[in-house]
Structures are given as C-alpha cells and as structure tokens.
N, C-alpha and C positions, 0 to 999 in steps of 0.2 A: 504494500500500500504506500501511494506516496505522505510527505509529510504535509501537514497542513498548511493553506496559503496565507499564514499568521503568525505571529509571535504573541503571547501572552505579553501583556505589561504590566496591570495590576487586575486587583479586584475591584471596580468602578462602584458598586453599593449592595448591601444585603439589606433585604425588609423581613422585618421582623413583625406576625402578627400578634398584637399583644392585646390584653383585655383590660390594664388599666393604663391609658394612655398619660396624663398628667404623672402617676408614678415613676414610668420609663423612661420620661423627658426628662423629670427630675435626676434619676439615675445617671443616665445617662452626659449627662448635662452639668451638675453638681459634683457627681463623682468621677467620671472619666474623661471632663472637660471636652464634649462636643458642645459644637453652637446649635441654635436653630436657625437653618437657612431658611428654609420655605413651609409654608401650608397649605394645604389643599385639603380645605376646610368640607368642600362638596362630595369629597370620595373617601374621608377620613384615613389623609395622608400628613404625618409630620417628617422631613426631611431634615437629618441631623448634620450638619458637618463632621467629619469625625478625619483629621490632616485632608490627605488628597484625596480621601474617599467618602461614603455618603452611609449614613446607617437608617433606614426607613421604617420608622414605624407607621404600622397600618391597626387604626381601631378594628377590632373583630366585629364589632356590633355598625360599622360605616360600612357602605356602599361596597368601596374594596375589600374589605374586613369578611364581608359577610360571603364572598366567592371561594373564599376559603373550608367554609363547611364550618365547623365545632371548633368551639374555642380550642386554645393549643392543649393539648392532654391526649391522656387515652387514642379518642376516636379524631384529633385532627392535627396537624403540622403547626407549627409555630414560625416555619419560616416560609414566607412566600414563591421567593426562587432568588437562587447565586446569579451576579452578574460581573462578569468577567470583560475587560477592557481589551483589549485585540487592534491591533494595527498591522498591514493595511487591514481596512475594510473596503473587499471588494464582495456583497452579495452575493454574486453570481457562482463565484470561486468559491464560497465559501460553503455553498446551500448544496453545491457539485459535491464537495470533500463531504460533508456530512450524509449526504443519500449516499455516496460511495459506503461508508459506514455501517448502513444500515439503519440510522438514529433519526427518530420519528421530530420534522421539522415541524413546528409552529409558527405563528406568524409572523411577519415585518413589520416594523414600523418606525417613522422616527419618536426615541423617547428622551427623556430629561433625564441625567445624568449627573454623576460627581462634577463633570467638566463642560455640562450644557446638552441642549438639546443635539441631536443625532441619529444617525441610523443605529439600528438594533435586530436583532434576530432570537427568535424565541427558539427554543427545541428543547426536547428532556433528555433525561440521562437511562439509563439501564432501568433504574427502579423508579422511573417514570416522576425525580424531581424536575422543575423548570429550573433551564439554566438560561442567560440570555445573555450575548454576544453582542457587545456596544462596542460601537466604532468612535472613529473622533468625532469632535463636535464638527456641526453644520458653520461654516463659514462668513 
C-alpha cells in the first residue's frame, strides 16, 4: 500500500460531550489555564483554547449534545470525534488513500478549527469512532 498523501502535524481539537457544562469550563479554565475562545450558544458548543489546539465542549442536553445518544457512561461516549491536522490537504488524494483502505468515509465540509475555518473530512476508524481530517485554514 502506498503511504498516505499527508503528514500529520498536530491534533487540531477534541470535543468533549459533557453534562455539566459551567463545571468543565471552570475546570478546564481555572485549573488547566484554557481561554474561552468562542460560543455557539445555538448548538450548545463552548470552544476552549487550550496552546495551538482547541478542547470543545459540547452540552449533552444542546442540539449537538443530544446527536450523541446518552449522556457519557455506560450506554454513551463522552467524546464526540478526534480531529487531526494534516497538511497538504488535497481531498481528492486523500478520500483515494482512504477507500484504498477500506475505511468507511463521511462527509466534507468546510469547518472551524484550532487555526480557523477550513476544509475537513469526516471518516471513522475500525470500531466505528469519528475521526476528522482538517486541512489548513481557508485563505
């Protein structure tokens, strides 16, 4: 198999679904010194700074929160999906190298990022977590 048309750079942001969100910001915030960058008050999304990368909490009971199934425990995940930084980002090459794989592709789009808005590529892993392949920012 060839090797993929990428290099990894970093981890661009993890979301986290949690069920008390003022607690987590606190935490997170108070004790591990992230900022609050952004909110996205409509889909119950808080974006943390956390250095060059992004730690995302997602209210369970918000919009977003709620595509998740059950709060984190037992019957549901706590983390939404890994997103991983990747340069170049060329789609085409890159959707190629994964159907080569065998690995079930999700969809495209541009999203919001550690480093801004961007291209993105959704697909899961073996035991069917979402992983998502962000490119650099849009220009």
């Amino acid at each position: 198999m060839p090797s993929p048309p990428f290099q990894l750079q970093q981890i661009d942001h993890v979301v986290l679904r949690v069920r008390d969100v003022a607690g987590m910001v606190a935490f997170y915030c108070d004790v591990l010194g992230c900022t609050v960058e952004r909110r996205q008050e409509a889909i119950g999304l808080i974006q943390l700074r956390a250095g060059a990368s992004l730690i995302d909490l997602v209210d369970v009971d918000g919009t977003l929160g709620r595509k998740g199934g059950a709060a984190p425990g037992q019957e549901g995940h706590n983390m939404d999906h890994l997103c991983l930084r990747v340069e170049p980002f060329d789609v085409d090459a890159i959707v190629a190298h994964l159907s080569a794989h065998g690995v079930r592709v999700a969809e495209f789009g541009s999203r919001y990022g550690a480093e801004g808005e961007g291209p993105s590529q959704y697909l899961y892993d073996p035991e069917g977590n979402l992983v998502e392949l962000k490119g650099p920012p849009d220009a």
